[in-house]
N, C-alpha and C positions, 0 to 999 in steps of 0.2 A: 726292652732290656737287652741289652748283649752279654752273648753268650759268649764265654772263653773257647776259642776254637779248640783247644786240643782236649775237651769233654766231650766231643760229638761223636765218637766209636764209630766213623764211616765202616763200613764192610763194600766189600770186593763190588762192585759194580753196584756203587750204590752213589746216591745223590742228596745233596741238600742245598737250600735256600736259606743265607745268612742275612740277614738286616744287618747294615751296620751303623754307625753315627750318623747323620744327618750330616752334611758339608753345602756352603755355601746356598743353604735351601732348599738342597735337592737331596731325595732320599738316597742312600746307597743299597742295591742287594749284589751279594756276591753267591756265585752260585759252582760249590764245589762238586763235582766229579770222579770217583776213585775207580782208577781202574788198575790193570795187574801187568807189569814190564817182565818181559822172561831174560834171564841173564844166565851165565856159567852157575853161580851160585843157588840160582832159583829163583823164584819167584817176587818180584820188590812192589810194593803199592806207589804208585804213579798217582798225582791229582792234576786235573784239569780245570780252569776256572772261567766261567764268565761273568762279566762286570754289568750293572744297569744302573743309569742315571734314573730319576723316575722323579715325578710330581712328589713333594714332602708329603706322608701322610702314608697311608697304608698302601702296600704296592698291588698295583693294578695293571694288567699288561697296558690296555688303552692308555696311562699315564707315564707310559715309557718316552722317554728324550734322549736316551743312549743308551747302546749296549755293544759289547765286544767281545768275541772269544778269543784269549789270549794263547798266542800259538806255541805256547813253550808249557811242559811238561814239569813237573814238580814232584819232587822226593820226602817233601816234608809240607803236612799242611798249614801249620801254621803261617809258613813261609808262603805258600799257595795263595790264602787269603788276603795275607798281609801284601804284595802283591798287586793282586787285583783291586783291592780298595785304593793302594799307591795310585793305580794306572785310572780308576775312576776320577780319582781329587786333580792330578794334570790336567785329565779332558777338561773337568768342569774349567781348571783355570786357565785351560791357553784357549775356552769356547768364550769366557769373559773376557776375556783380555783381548779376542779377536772381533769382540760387542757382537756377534748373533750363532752363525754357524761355520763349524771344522768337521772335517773329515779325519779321521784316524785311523783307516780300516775297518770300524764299527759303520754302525750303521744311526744317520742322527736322524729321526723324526720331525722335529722342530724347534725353533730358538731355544736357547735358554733362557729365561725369566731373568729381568734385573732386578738386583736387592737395592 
């Protein structure tokens, strides 16, 4: 089941593990990050995300096929998430579209599977 991002109350240095829709066969988890930006005004929450491709099916590090920490900083997590799942759904389709393996700055494990 997915969970509407903006119910999950992150706190200050804190983390979660989001499943999201399943695409092109492969599982998504997106993995937010909150941390604390100091500015003139004070203190703003900052999220950080990483993306993983993984085997369909419940995630298992062993059944990782991509993952990426995305280098840019987020103000809203919604936007955070939403995001990362964007940057996940590309790889998968420029990894099919190129029929095995790409590189993106992440790191790829092995093929992608054909549907």
């Amino acid at each position: 089941m997915r969970i509407p991002v903006s119910t999950l109350g992150l706190g200050a240095a804190d983390m979660r593990d989001l499943d999201r829709e399943p695409y092109r066969g492969l599982g998504v988890r997106v993995r937010v990050r909150e941390g604390e930006s100091h500015s003139l005004p004070g203190s703003v929450a900052r999220y950080s995300v990483t993306w993983y491709l993984h085997k369909e099916g419940r995630f298992v590090s062993a059944n990782v096929i991509a993952t990426c920490t995305e280098p840019v900083g987020f103000g809203c997590l919604d936007q955070a998430v939403s995001y990362a799942e964007q940057r996940a759904h590309t790889f998968a389709d420029c990894t099919f579209a190129a029929g095995s393996r790409v590189y993106s700055g992440g790191t790829v494990h092995t093929a992608l599977p054909r549907n």
